[in-house]
N, C-alpha and C positions, 0 to 999 in steps of 0.2 A: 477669332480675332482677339478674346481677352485674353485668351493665351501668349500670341506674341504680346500685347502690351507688357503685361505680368513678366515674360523673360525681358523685355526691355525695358523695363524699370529696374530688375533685378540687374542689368548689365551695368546699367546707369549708375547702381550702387557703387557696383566693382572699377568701373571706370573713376568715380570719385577718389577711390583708393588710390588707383595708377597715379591720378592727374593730382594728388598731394589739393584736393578743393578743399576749401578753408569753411567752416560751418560761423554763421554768423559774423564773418569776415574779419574774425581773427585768427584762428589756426586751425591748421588741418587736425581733424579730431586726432589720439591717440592709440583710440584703440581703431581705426576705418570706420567705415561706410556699410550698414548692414538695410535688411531688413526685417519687418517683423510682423507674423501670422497668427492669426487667434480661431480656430475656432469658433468662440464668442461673439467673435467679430466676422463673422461670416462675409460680407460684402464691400472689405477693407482691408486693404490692409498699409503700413508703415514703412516709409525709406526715413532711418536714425544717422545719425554718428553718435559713434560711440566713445562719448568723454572720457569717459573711465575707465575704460580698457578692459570688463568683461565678458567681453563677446555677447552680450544681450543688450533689450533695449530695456531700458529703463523709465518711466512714464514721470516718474518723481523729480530725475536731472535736468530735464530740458534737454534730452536730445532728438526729439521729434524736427525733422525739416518738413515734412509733407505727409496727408495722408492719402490716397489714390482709391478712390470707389469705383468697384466694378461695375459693367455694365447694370442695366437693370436686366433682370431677371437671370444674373451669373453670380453664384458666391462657390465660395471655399468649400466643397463639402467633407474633405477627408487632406487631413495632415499626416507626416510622418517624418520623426519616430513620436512626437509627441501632438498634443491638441495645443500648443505654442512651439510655433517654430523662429527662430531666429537666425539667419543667416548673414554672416557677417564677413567682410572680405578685409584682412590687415593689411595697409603697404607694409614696404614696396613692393611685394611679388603679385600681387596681391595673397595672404595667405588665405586659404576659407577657413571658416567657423561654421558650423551646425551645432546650436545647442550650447555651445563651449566647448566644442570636442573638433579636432582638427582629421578626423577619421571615419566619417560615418557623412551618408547623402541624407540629402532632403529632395522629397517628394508632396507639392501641393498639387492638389487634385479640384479640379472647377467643374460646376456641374449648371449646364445648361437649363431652366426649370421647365421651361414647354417644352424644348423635343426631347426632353429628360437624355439629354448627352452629354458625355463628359469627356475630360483631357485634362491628362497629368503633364508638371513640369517636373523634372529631377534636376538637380542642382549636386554634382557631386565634389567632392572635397578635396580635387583639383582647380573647382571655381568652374567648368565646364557646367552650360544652362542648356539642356539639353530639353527641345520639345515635341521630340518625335512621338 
């Protein structure tokens, strides 16, 4: 179940993108609608717009819209390619971003802590959120 939520937030991102949504009800951010993974943050993670148009989230700009906590007893346990991922969708097509790189997927990985089971999401760099 935190697995669809997590691709449906991440769609919600992308859908932002499509639907030109306005961040703080003045304009649609510049750079889209992302979100953004930490390791460190294991039980969290961030749907951004990204002001400034570098395909990451930024903690310093004010692009935070919401933060989304996972269930109790499901975190993040493995990212990829890095231990911050950032996935970011440009309008109009929506374009993807991974990282700042418009060629490469992302793969977060949830890890259930009592029946110790887990389920990866991949996100690849067509924007397809795949939770098979």
């Amino acid at each position: 179940m935190a697995k669809q939520r997590l691709a449906s937030d991440i769609r919600q991102a992308q859908n932002n993108s499509l639907g030109a949504k306005t961040y703080d009800g003045v304009n649609t951010p510049a750079g889209g609608w992302g979100a953004h993974f930490e390791l460190t943050s294991p039980t969290n993670y961030i749907i951004f717009a990204d002001k400034d148009e570098d395909q990451a989230y930024d903690p310093n700009d004010n692009e935070m819209m919401e933060t989304r906590i996972l269930p109790t007893g499901v975190t993040i346990s493995a990212l990829n390619p890095a231990n911050t991922v950032d996935v970011v969708f440009l309008p109009p097509d929506p374009k993807t971003y991974v990282n700042g790189a418009d060629d490469i997927d992302a793969q977060i990985t949830l890890e259930e802590n009592i029946a110790s089971s887990t389920a990866t999401l991949s996100i690849n760099f067509f924007g397809l959120i795949d939770t098979d």
